[in-house]
N, C-alpha and C positions, 0 to 999 in steps of 0.2 A: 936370117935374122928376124923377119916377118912370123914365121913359121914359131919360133922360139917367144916370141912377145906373146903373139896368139896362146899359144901354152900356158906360159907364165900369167895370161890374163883368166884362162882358165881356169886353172890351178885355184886362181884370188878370187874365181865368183863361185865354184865349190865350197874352197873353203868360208868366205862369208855366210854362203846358204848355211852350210850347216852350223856356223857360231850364231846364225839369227834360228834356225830350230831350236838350237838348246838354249838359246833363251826365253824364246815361248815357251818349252815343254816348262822350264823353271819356274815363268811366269804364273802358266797354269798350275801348277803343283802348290805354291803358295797360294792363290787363289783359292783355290779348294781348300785351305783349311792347313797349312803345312805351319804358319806364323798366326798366330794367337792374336788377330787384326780386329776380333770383336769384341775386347778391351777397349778399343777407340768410341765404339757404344755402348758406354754406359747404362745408356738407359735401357729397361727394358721393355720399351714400348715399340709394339706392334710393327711400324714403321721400320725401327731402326733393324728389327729381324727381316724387314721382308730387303732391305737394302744388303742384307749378309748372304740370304737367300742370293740374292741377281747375282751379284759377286762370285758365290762356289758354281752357281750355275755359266756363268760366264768363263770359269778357268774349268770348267769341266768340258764346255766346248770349244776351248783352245786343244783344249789335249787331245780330245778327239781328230781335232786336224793336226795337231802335231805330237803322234804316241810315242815316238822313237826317247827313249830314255837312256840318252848315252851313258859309256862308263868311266866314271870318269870319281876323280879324289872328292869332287864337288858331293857329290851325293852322299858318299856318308856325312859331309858336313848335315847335308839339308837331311837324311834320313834320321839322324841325330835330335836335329831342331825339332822334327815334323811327330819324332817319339815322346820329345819333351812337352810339344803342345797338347799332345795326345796326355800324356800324367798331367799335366794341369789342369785339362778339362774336365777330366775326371776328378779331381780336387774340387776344383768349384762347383761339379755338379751335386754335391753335398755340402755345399752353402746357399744353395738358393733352393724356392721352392716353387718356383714360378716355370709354368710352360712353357712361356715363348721363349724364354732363355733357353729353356733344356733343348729346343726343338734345335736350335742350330748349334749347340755345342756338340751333336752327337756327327756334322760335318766336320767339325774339329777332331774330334777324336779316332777318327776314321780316316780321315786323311793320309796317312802314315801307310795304308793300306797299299798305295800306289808304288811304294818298294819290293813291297813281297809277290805282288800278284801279279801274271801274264797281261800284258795291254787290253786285250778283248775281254777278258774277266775282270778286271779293273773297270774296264767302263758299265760292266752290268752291274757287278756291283756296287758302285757310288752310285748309277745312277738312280738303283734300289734307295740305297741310304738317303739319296736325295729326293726322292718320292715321299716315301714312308716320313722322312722329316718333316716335309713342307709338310704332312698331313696332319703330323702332331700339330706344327704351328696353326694349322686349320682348325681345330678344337681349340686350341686354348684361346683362339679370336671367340669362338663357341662361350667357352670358359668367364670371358670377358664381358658377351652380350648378357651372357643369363646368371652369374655369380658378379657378377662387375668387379671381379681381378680374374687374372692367370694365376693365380694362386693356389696349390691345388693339394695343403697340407689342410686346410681348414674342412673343406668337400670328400666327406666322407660318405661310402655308401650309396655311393653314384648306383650301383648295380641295383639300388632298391627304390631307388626315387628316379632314376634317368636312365634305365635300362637299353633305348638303345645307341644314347653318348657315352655308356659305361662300355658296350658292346663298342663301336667302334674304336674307344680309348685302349681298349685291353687288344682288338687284335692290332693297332698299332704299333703298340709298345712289343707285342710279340714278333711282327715284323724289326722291327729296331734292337727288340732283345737279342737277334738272332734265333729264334724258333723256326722249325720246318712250320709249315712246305712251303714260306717264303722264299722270292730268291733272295733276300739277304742273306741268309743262312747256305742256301744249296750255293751260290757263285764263287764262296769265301770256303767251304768246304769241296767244291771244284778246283777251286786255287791251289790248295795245299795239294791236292794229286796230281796237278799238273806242274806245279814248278819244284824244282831241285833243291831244296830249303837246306840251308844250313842251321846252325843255332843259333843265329841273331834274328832268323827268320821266323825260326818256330817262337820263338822266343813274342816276337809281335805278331804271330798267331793268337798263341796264346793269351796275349795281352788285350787283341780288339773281342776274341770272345768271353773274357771275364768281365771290363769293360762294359761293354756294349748291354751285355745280360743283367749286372749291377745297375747301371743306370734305369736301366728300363724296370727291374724289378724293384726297385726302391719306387718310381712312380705307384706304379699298379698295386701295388703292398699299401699305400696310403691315403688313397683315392678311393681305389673303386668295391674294393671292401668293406667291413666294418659298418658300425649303427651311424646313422643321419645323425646328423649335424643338424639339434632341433631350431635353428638361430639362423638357417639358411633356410632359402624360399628356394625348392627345386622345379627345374623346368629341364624339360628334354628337346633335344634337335627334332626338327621335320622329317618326316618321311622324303622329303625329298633330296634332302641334303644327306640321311642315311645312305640312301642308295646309291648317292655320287662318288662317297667315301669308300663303299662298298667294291662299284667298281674298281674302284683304284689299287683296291686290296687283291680280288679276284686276277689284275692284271699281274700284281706282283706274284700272286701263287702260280699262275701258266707257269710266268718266265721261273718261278722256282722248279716248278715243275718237267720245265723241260732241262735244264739245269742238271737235277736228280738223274734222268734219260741219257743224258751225254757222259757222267757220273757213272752207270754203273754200262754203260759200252767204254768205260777206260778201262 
């Protein structure tokens, strides 16, 4: 009888363990960006992005401790929500014109990512996304010191008046665009060789790389192009804040890079 309780008692703290994983991996997946929660900050000032920021980064290291993504009927609900947040973001990414917004819709829109891709390729690549993001939000603080908005439909011709915050703006957005040799591009092109895709899979393949590449190329197309803006006073970032951004970019090309290496030994 002792022997049968002892069981029955084990049986009940397995199964708990596991109904409290799958509700942190849940946790963390909305976290990251699954539920369109940056509606609740309207605003779009500096602050309320770096608070959206803590958040995808906080469910990105839930997930890390707990990657097991069971299967279960729940997921298509949430792979569902997590495709919907993803078309919306990309909606209102062509209603605003402002950086720091864009900088953390592109967590949103990527998000959904965590369906299709292996757990160890999921976490480089969000983490990419989540780099390369914070970095835009990093310029458009930039943006803010030396144009006084994020605003960055009026700031034309960056690349001739602010050559190297056009340089840093452009290889960011190329990171975020998906362009080689970042790992944004190699971990998510890693992804698709690796995992067993059907057509709802390709299907948001193809969806974060249209995406992703729009978004970013709608930036860099009205920014950092085209004749100056003769009504604006331009001013360039420090050499020393270039270099920081820099490295930051050079890390993400390694990790793209070796990416590419694991890539063509598949």
């Amino acid at each position: 009888m002792f022997l049968r309780f002892e069981m029955r008692l084990h049986r009940s703290t397995v199964l708990y363990s596991l109904v409290d994983q799958v509700s942190m991996v849940y946790l963390a997946i909305v976290l990251m960006g699954a539920l369109p929660y940056y509606i609740l900050f309207k605003s779009p000032k500096p602050r309320n992005a770096l608070i959206i920021f803590s958040i995808s980064a906080i469910g990105f290291l839930i997930y890390t401790l707990f990657p097991y993504l069971p299967k279960s009927s729940y997921n298509i609900i949430l792979e569902a929500v997590a495709f919907a947040t993803s078309l919306l973001t990309f909606y209102l990414s062509y209603k605003t014109t402002n950086l720091t917004r864009l900088s953390y819709y592109f967590l949103f829109l990527n998000a959904v990512s965590v369906f299709v891709l292996p757990s160890h390729i999921f976490n480089v690549y969000y983490l990419s996304v989540l780099g390369s993001a914070f970095l835009l939000y990093t310029i458009s603080i930039k943006y803010i010191e030396i144009f006084e908005s994020a605003n960055f439909y009026n700031v034309k011709g960056l690349a001739l008046k602010s050559p190297k915050l056009a340089l840093m703006l452009r290889l960011t957005l190329m990171a975020l665009g998906l362009y080689p040799p970042f790992s944004n591009f190699f971990s998510l092109f890693l992804g698709i060789l690796k995992e067993s895709a059907n057509t709802v899979n390709y299907i948001i393949f193809s969806w974060i790389f249209f995406a992703n590449f729009f978004m970013a190329f709608r930036i860099m197309k009205n920014t950092i192009f085209g004749a100056p803006n003769e009504n604006i006073v331009y001013k360039d970032i420090s050499g020393k804040t270039a270099i920081a951004m820099t490295f930051l970019l050079l890390v993400l090309a390694v990790i793209g890079f070796s990416n590419l290496l694991e890539a063509l030994t598949w």
